[in-house]
C-alpha positions in Angstrom: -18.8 113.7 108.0 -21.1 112.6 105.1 -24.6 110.8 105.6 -24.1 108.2 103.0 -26.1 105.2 101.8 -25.2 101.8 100.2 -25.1 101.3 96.5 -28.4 99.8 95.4 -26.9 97.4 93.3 -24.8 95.8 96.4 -27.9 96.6 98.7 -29.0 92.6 99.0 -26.0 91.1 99.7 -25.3 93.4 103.0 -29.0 92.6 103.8 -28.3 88.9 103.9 -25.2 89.2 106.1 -27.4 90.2 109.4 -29.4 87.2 109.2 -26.9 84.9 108.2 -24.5 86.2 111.3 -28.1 86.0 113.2 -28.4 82.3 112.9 -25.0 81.2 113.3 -25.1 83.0 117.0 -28.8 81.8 117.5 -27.1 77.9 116.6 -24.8 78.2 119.6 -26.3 80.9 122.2 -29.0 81.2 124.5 -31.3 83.0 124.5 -29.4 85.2 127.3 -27.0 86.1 124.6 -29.3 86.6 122.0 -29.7 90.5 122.8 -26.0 90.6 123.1 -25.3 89.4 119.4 -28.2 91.0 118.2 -26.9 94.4 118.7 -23.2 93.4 117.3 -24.8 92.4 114.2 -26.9 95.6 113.8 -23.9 97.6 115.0 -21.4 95.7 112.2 -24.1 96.3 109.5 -24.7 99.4 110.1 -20.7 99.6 109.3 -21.2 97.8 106.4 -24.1 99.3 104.9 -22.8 103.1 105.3 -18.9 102.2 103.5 -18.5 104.5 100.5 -15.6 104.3 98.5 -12.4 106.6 99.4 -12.3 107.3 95.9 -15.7 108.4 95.6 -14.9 110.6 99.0 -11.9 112.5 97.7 -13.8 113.5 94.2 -16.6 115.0 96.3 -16.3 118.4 96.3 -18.0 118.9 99.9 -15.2 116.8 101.2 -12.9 119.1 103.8 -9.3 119.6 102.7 -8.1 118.0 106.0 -10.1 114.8 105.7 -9.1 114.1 102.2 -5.3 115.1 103.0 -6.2 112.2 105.8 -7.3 109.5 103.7 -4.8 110.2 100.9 -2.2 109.3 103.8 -4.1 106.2 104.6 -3.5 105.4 100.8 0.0 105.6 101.3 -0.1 103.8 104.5 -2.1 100.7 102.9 0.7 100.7 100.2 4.0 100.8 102.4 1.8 98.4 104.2 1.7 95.8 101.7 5.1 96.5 100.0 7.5 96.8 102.8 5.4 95.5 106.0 4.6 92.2 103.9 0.7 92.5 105.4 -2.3 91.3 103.8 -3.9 94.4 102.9 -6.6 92.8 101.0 -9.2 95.7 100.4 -9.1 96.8 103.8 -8.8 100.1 104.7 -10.7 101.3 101.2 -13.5 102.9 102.2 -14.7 105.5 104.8 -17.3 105.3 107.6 -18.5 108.0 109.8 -20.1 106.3 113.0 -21.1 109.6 114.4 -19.6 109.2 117.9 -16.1 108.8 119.5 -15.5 105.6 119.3 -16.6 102.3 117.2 -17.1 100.2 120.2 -16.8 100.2 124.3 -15.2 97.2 125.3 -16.3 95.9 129.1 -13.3 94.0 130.5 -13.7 93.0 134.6 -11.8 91.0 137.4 -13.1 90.0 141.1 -12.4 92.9 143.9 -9.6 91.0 144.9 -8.1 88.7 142.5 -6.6 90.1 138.9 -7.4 86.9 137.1 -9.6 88.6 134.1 -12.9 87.3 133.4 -13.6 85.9 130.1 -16.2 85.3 127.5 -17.1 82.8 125.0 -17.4 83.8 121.0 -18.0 81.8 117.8 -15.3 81.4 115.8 -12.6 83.3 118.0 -13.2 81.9 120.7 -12.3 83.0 124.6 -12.3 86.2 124.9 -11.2 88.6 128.2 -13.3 92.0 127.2 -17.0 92.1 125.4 -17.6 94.9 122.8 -20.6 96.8 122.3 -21.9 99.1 119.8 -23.0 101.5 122.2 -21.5 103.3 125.2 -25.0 102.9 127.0 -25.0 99.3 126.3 -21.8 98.5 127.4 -22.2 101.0 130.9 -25.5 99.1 131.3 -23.7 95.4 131.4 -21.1 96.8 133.5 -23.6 97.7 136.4 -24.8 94.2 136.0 -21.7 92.6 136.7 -20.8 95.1 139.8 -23.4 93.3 142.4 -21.4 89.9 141.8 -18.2 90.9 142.7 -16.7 92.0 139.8 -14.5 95.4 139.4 -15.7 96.5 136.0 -13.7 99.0 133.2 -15.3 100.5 130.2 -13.0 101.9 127.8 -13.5 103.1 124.0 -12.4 101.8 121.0 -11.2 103.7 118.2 -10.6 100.6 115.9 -10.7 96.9 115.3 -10.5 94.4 112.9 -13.3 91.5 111.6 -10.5 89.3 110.5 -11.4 89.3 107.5 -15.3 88.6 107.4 -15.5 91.6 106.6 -13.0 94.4 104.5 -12.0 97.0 107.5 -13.0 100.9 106.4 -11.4 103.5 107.3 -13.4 105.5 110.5 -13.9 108.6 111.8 -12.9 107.7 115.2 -9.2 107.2 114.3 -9.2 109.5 110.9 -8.0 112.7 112.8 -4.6 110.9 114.8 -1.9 112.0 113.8 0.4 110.5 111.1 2.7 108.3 113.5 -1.0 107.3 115.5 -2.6 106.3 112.1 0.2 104.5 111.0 0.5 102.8 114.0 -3.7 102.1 114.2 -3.8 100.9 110.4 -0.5 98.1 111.2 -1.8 96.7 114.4 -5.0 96.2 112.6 -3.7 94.8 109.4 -1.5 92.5 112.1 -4.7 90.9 113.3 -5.0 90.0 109.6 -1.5 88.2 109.3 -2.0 86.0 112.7 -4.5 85.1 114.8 -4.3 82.5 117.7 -8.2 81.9 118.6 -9.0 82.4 122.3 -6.0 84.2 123.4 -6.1 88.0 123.7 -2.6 88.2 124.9 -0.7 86.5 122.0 -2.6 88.5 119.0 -2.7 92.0 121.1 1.1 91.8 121.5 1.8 90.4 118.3 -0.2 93.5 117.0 1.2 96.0 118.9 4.7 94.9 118.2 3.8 94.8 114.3 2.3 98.7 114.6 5.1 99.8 116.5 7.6 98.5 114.1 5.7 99.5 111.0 5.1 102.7 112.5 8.6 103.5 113.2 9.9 101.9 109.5 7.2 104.2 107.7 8.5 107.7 109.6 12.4 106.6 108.7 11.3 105.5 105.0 10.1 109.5 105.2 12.9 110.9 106.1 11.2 112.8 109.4 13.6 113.2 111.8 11.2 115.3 113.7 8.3 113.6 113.7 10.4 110.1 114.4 12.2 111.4 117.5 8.4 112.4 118.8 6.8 109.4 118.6 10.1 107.3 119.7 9.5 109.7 122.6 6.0 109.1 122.7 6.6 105.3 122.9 8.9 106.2 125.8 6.7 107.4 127.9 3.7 104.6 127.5 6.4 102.6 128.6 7.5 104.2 131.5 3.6 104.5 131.8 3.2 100.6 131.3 6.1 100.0 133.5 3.9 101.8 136.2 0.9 99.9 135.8 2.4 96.6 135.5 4.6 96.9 138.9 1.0 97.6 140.5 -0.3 94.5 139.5 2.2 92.7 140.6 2.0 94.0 144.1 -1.7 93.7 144.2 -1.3 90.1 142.9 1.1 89.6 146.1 -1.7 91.3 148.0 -4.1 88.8 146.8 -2.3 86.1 146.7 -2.6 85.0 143.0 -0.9 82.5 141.3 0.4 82.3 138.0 -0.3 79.8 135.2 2.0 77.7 133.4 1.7 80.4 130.4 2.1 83.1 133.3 -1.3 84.1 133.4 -2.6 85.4 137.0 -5.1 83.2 138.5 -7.0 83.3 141.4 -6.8 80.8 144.1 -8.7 79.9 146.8 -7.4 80.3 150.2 -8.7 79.0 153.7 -7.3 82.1 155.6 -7.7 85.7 154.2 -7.8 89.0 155.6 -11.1 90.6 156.2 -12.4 92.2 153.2 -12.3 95.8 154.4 -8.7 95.1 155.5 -7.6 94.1 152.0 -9.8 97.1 150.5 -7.4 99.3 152.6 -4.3 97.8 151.5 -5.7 98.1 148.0 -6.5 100.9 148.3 -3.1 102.2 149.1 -1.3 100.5 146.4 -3.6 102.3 143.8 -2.9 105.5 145.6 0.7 104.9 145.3 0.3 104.5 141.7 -0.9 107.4 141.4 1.5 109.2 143.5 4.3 108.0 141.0 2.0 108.8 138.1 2.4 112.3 139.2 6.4 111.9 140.0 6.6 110.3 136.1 4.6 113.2 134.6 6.4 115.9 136.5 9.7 113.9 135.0 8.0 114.5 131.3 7.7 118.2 131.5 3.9 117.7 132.5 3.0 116.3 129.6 -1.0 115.2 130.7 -1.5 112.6 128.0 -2.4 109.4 130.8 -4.4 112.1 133.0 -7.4 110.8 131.4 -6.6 107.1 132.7 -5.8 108.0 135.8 -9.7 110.0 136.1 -12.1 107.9 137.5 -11.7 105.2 140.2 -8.1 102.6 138.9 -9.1 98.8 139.9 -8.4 95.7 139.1 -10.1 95.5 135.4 -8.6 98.8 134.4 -5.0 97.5 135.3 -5.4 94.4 133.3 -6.6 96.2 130.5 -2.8 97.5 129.8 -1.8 93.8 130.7 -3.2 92.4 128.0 -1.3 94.1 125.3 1.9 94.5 126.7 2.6 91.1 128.9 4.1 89.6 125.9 5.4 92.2 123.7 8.9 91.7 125.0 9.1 87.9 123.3 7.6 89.1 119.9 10.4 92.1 120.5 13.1 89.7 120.3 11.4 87.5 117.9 11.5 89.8 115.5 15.1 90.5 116.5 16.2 86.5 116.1 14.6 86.7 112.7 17.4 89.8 111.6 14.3 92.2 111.1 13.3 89.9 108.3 9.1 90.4 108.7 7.8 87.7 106.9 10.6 85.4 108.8 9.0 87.3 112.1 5.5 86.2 110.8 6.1 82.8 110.0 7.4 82.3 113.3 4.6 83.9 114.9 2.6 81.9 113.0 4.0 78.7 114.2 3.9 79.7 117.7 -0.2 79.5 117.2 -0.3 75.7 116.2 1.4 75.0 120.2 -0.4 75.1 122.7 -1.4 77.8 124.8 0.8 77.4 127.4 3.8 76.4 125.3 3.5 79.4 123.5 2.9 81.8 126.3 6.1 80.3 128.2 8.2 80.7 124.6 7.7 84.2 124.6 7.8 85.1 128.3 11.7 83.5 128.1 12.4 85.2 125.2 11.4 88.3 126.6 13.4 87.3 129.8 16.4 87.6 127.3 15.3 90.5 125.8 17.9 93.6 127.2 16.2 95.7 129.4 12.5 94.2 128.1 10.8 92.9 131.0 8.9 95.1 133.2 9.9 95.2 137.0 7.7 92.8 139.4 9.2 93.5 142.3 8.2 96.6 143.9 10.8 98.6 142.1 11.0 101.9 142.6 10.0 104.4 139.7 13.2 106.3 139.6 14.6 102.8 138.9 12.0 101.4 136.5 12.6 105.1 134.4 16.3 104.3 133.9 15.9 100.7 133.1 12.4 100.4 131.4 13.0 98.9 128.0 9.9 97.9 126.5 8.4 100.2 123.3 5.0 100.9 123.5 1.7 102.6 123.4 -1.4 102.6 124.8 -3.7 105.0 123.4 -4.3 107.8 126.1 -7.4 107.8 127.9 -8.0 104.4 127.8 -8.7 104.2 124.0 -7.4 100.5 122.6 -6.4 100.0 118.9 
């Protein structure tokens, strides 16, 4: 909105955290990677550098009426946040940053043409990652094509958020600013979630553990407000990602049939290497036809919601393998942290603790925790079985939301 520029006074210190970044990826990378960290160092600082205080944004008088109504809101948000959601606000969310484009990063997630075992990449201090963020749509459409001629079915999708994890305070961004109230609410929890447990190397664990703490946080802030309406819309809303999440995730599990995947001790799909297949173009057919199926009972679920269009986006370009897993990985587990937070009697810091302690097991101990307690969860677990959509809509249990059109939080 505002082209700002850092306070002179502070200026050195967010010089020095390029280099320093710089040298800790040049320690442990190639020089392969160096290009790749390069441009997430000058994409963070250019975060850094252009912060400006939400203070200082409100008193300007320049400021539109419906941006500072915005982050007066977030305000709000960052104090239920802390009080009743028990997070570690920490001066995050403080200050304001206009990127100038849609989205703060393009994640590139992919998977082999016929396996859904998601490939993975290697990060200091987090560890195994199963997407890689740039800075720049170009950039990350640019490392997709590269990884199409080995195999690979490639998604790009934008990202309206994300946290450091506390190397850095979070500001507030354009590219979320304008969601509505239930959205931001939801955005700003997940986030802050990230900052109250972290299992390293395991995108599955701290993307369900996030979405289950923005959904719950979301849903206490609009009953602490007394909005009926705007409660019974976004309980709606969740409905229908799930019904929409229910879709996806009964795909996979045929194609995984189809491909003849197996699953990991923590239930993760992994490919496995067969002495008789199918010809290639014969399992591209059969593919082929499960994804148009999906889309055939896309269209029954959206004529069911009135033709409400908000997954038409997803559903645009070309669905494969990487695309499909891309909804995996933040609902696969959200069921056990579901009735996690239920053993704990709602208690959040109770739900936290034992969170926490489920990140000093081991993966696989961990995983297999919370896929059974999602196996007791009511209704929780999505079908994977074939089961037909008029049955998955009565029986779908699972609250969630993906952001539409492929947006991740």
């Amino acid at each position: 909105m505002m082209k700002l520029s850092p306070e002179p006074a502070r200026r050195p210190r967010k010089w020095l955290a390029a280099p320093a970044l710089l040298l800790a990826a040049l320690a442990i990378s190639g020089c392969q990677s160096l290009s790749y960290y390069g441009q997430a160092i000058k994409g963070q600082y250019q975060i850094v550098a252009h912060r400006e205080s939400i203070e200082k944004v409100l008193a300007d008088p320049q400021t539109p009426a419906p941006l500072k109504a915005k982050l007066q809101l977030i305000q709000s948000l960052r104090a239920f946040a802390e009080k009743d959601l028990k997070l570690p606000v920490d001066g995050h969310y403080q200050k304001y940053v206009d990127v100038h484009r849609p989205f703060v990063v393009w994640n590139v997630q992919a998977a082999p043409e016929f396996s859904l075992e998601p490939k993975a990449w290697w990060y200091p201090f987090v560890g195994s990652l199963e997407y890689r963020g740039y800075f720049s749509e170009r950039g990350a459409r640019r490392y997709a094509v590269r990884l199409q001629p080995r195999g690979y079915d490639v998604y790009v999708g934008g990202v309206e958020a994300y946290s450091t994890l506390g190397w850095f305070r979070d500001p507030v961004l354009n590219t979320f600013i304008s969601n509505p109230e239930s959205d931001l609410a939801e955005t700003i929890f997940h986030e802050l979630g990230h900052q109250r447990v972290f299992a390293s190397g395991d995108t599955d664990f701290n993307e369900a553990f996030a979405t289950t703490v923005g959904q719950e946080g979301a849903r206490r802030w609009l009953r602490a407000k007394g909005d009926k309406t705007a409660c019974g819309e976004y309980l709606a809303q969740l409905r229908r990602t799930e019904q929409f999440a229910g879709l996806v995730m009964t795909t996979r599990e045929r194609l995984r049939t189809l491909y003849g995947d197996d699953r990991t001790e923590e239930g993760k799909v992994r490919a496995v290497k067969k002495e008789h297949s199918p010809p290639p173009e014969q399992l591209r057919r059969q593919k082929q036809d499960l994804i148009n199926r999906l889309q055939q009972e896309y269209a029954q679920l959206k004529a069911q919601w009135g033709g409400n269009a908000e997954y038409d986006q997803w559903f645009a370009g070309p669905v494969n393998n990487a695309q499909l897993n891309s909804v995996a990985a933040y609902y696969d587990l959200v069921p056990g942290f579901e009735r996690l937070l239920e053993q704990n009697g709602g208690d959040l810091a109770k739900f936290y603790e034992a969170a926490k302690r489920l990140t000093r097991e081991p993966k696989v101990e961990r995983h297999r925790r919370l896929q059974s307690l999602g196996n007791t969860a009511a209704g929780a677990a999505f079908p994977q079985d074939g089961t037909s959509i008029s049955a998955m809509s009565a029986n779908s249990g699972l609250p969630g939301q993906l952001a539409p059109g492929g947006s991740t939080r």
